[in-house]
N, C-alpha and C positions, 0 to 999 in steps of 0.2 A: 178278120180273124177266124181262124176254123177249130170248129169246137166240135169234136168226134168223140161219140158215144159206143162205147163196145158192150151191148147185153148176148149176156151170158144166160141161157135155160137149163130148166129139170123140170119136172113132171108135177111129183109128189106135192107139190106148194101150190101147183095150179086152183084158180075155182074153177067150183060147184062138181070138185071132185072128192064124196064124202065117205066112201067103200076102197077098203085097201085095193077088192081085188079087182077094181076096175080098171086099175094099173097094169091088170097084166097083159101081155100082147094076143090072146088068144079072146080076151073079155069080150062078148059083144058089143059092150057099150064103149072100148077102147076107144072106137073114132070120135066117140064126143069128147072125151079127155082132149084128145087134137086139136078138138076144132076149140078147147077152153083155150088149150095152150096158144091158138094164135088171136083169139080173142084176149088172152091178158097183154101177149106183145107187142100185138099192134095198140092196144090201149100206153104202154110204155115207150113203143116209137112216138107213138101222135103228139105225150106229153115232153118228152126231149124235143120235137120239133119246135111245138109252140113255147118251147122253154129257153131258145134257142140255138138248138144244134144244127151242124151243118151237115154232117152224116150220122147215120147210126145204121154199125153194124150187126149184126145176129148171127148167134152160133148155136146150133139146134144139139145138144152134148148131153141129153138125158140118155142113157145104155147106148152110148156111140151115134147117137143122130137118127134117121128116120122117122121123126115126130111129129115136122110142120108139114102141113097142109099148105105149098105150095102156092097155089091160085090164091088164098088168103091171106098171104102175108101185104101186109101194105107196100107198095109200087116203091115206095121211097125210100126202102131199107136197102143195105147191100149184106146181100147173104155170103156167111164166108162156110164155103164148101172144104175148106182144109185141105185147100189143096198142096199144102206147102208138107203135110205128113205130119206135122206138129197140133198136139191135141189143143194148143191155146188158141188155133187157129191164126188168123192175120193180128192179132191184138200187138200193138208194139209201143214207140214214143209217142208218137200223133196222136195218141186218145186221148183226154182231158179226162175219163174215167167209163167207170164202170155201173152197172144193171145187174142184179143177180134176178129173176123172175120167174116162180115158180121153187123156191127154196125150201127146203125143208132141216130139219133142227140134227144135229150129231146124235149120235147111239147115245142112248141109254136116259135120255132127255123126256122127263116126266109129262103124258100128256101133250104129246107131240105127234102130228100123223105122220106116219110111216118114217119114223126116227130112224137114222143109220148112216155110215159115215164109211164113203165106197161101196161095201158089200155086203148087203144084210147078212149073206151066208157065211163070211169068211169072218169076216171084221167085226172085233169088238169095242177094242179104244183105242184113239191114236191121240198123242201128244207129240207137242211140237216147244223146245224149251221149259220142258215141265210144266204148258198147261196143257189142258185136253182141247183140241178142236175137231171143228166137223171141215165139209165140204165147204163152206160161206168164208171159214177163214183159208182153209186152201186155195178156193180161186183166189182171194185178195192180195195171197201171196205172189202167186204170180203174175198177178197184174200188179203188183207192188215192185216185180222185176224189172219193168219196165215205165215205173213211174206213173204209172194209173192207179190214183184214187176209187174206193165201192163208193161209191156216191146212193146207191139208190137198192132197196130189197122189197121185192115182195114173197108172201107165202102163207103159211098157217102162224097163228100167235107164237107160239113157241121158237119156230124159227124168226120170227121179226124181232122177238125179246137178245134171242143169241147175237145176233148183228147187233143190238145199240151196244152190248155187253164190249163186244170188239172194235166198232166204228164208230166215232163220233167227230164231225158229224154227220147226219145220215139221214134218209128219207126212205120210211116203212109204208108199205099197205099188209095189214094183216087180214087175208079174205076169207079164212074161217079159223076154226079152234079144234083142236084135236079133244078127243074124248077116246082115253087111252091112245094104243097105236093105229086099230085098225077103222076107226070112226071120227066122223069132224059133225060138227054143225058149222053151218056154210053162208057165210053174207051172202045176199041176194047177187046171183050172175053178174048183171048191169050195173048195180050199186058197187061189185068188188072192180068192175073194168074203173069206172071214174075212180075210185080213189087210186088204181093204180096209174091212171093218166095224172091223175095230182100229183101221186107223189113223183112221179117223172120228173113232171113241168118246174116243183118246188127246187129238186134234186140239181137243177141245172144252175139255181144259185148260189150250189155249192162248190161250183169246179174253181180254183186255184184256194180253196178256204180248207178240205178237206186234205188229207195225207193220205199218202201210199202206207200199207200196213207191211211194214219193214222188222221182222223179228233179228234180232241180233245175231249176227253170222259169227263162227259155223254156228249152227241151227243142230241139236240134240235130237234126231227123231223116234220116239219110241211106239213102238205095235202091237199091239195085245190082239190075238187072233182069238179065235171062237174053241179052238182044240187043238190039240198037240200036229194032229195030224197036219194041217195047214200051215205049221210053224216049222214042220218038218223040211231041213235043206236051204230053209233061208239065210244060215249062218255060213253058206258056202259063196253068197255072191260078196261081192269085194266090200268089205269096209262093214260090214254087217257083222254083228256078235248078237249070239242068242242068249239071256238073261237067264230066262224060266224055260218050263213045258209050253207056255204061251206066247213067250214075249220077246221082241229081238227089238236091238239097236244101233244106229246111225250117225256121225255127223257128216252133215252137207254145209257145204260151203256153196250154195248155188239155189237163190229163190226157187228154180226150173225144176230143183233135186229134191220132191218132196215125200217120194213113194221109195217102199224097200222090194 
């Protein structure tokens, strides 16, 4: 039986990254965020393996990819380079489920490090069926197109609290705590790798127990932008109506159809 695990990354949720602005790509200390991020995922491949998986894919999709450090990724992953032009990369029926690693909580999420949902610049809320989600329920969604269960999240508290809210059930490593947006206090490096290999290794327990996160089609999507200006012209693409000065809406009949 083949049991195919597809994890999914971002940044922001990574350990022993506790300064907003280490995030950014000019930061000196940028490359160690890298080298956190392949130290969390190979700590979440190791435990999918010894948990039973028989592949596990990885998709490097924090600001379009450019993240992982290469020669560190563990030998036994298959990296999906997207070559297909599609952002969900090779993710399809075959998967038994999903990895979010490196998570971080939706806009506006109390005590959450570097809270935001898409675009810190543009984006204010987004709702989907009259509730508000972030990122963590978007992917789910479309790995819910396809019949892949979240099985498994790691990130800062705030973002592991958002995932049981939506997924149950489900395997959390929470590797530090936001204090405000732009500060965390940080589980020790090595101490946040094991728990993320546990929760791997648990998470593999779960595959035919958990469910695809399937919102009721068509699907309502409403967008709350940051200012007029950004809101401006969005009621011109097809099927789109503008609300407010801020706000425009959707129905998608299409998991895949989740952005305006």
């Amino acid at each position: 039986m083949k049991l195919k695990i597809y994890i999914h990354t971002d940044l922001e949720g990574i350990s022993g990254i506790d300064r907003a602005e280490i995030v950014k790509n000019d930061h000196p200390e940028r490359n160690y965020c890298n080298e956190r991020l392949m130290a969390d995922l190979n700590a979440a491949i190791d435990g999918a393996f010894a948990g039973g998986a028989t592949q596990v894919t990885v998709l490097d999709s924090h600001a379009g990819g450019g993240n992982f450090i290469l020669p560190l990724l563990d030998k036994r992953a298959d990296l999906d380079t997207r070559e297909n032009k599609k952002w969900w990369g090779k993710l399809d029926e075959s998967y038994c489920g999903t990895f979010f690693i490196g998570a971080h909580a939706m806009a506006g999420t109390i005590n959450a490090f570097l809270d935001h949902t898409q675009s810190s610049k543009t984006w204010y809320n987004y709702w989907l069926n009259g509730r508000k989600m972030g990122e963590l329920a978007q992917w789910a969604i479309v790995a819910a197109n396809f019949n892949v269960p979240m099985l498994m999240v790691s990130g800062d508290e705030a973002a592991c609290a958002e995932a049981r809210e939506f997924f149950s059930p489900l395997e959390t490593a929470a590797v530090k705590k936001g204090v405000g947006r732009a500060r965390a206090i940080l589980v020790d490096p090595d101490k946040a790798t094991e728990m993320i290999r546990e929760a791997a290794f648990k998470a593999m327990a779960l595959v035919g127990k958990a469910r695809p996160f399937k919102p009721i089609l068509p699907m309502e999507i409403k967008l709350e932008l940051k200012c007029t200006e950004y809101t401006d012209g969005l009621d011109q693409k097809p099927g789109v109506e503008r609300l407010d000065g801020r706000t425009v809406r959707k129905l998608s009949y299409n998991y895949l159809d989740l952005f305006i």
